[in-house]
C-alpha positions as a printed Julia matrix, in Angstrom:
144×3 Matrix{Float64}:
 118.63  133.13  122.51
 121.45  132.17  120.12
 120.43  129.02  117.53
 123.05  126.69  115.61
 123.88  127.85  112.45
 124.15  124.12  111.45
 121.05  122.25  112.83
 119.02  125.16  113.9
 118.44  124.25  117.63
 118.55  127.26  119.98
 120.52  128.12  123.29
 120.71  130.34  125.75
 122.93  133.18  125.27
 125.67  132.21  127.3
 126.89  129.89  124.95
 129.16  129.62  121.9
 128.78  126.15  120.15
 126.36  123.24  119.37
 126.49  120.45  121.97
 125.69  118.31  119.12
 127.4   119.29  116.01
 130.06  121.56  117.4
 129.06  124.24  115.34
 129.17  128.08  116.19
 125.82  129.58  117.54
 124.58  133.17  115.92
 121.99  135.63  117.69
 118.41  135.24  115.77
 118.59  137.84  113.39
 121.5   136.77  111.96
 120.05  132.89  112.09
 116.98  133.85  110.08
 118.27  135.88  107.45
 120.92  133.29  106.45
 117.77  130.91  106.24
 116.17  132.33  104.1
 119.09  132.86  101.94
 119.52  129.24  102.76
 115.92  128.02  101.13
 115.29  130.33   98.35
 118.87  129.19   97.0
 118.08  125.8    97.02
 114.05  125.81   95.84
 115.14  125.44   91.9
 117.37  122.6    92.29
 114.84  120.41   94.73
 111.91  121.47   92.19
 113.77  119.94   89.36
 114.84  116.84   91.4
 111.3   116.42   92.32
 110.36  117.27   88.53
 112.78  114.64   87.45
 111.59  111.73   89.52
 107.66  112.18   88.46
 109.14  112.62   84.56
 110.95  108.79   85.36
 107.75  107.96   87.28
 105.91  108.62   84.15
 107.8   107.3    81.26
 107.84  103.25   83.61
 103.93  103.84   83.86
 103.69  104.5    80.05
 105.78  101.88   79.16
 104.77   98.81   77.24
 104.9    95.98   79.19
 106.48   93.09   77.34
 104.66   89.27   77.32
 105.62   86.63   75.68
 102.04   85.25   74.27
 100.11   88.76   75.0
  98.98   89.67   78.65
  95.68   86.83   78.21
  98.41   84.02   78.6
 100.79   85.52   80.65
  99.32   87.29   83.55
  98.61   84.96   86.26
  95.1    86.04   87.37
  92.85   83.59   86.58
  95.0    82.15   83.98
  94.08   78.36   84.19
  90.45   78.88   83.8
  91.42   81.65   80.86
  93.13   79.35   79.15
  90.5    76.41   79.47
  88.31   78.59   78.02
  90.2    80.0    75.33
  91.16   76.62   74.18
  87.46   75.64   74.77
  86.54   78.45   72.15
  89.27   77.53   69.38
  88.45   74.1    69.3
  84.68   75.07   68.66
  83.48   78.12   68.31
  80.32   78.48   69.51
  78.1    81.28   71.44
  78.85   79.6    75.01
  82.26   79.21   74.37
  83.03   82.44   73.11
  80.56   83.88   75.9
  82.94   82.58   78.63
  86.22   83.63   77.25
  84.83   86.67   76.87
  83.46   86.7    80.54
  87.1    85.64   81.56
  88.71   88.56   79.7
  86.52   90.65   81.35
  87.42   89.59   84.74
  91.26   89.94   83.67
  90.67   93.61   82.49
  88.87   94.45   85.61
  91.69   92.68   87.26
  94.07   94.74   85.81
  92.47   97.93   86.14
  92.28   97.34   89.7
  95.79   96.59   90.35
  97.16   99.44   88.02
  95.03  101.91   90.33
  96.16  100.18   93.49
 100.29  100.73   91.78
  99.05  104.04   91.2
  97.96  104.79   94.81
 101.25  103.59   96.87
 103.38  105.46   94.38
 101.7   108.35   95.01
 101.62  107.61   98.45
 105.0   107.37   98.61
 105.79  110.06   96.23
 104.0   112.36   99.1
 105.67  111.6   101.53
 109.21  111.3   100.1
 108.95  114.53   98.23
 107.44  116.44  101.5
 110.8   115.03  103.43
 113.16  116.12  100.65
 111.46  119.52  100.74
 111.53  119.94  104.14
 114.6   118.13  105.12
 116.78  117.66  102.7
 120.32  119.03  103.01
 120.93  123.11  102.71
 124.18  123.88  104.92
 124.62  127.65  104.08
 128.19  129.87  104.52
 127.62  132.85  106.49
């Protein structure tokens, strides 16, 4: 059996190039060596590319976020019956009205904490699968 030095598909041995990529066809031991040769060239550069991207992924999740009146104002869960409240509780302060901005606060932070996991989960999700792709796909066209 002869395989594409190119795309890796394998042939019989009576033939010389690669229906699909026209490329010439080398016996097995030959194919294998190169690789090897092939991957353990290429591991450093794909671990720092993969490095990079979760250092970029980390400095947007540890960002500050910027709001214009402070994330009780601006984030749009809940934020009518957050801001009754809080304008309930400056105009007089009292137990009740400071008890139900601080029960709407509470939903907002349990809001939040929710979503941020949920952001958390599809980028890792998708980190996975992207970075086991790359790895195991990603371009390494050797020169024998």
């Amino acid at each position: 059996m002869k395989t594409c030095s190119y795309c890796g598909k394998e042939y019989s041995d009576d033939a010389e190039v690669c229906a699909i990529d026209q490329q010439p066809l080398k016996e097995p031991a030959e194919s294998s060596s190169s690789v090897l040769v092939r991957h353990s060239m290429k591991k450093p550069v794909k671990i720092a590319i993969i490095v990079f991207v979760l250092v970029l992924e980390l400095v947007w999740w540890a960002w500050p976020r910027f709001y214009m009146h402070g994330i009780v104002l601006d984030e749009p869960y809940r934020n009518a019956e957050r801001k009754m409240a809080l304008y309930a509780n400056l105009k007089e302060k009292t137990l009740k009205t400071k008890a139900a901005y601080d029960a709407e606060v509470k939903l907002l932070d349990e809001h939040l904490a929710k979503k941020w996991l949920g952001i958390l989960a599809v980028v890792l999700a998708i980190d996975a699968v992207g970075f086991y792709y790359f790895w195991r796909y990603a371009s390494t066209k050797t020169t024998a």
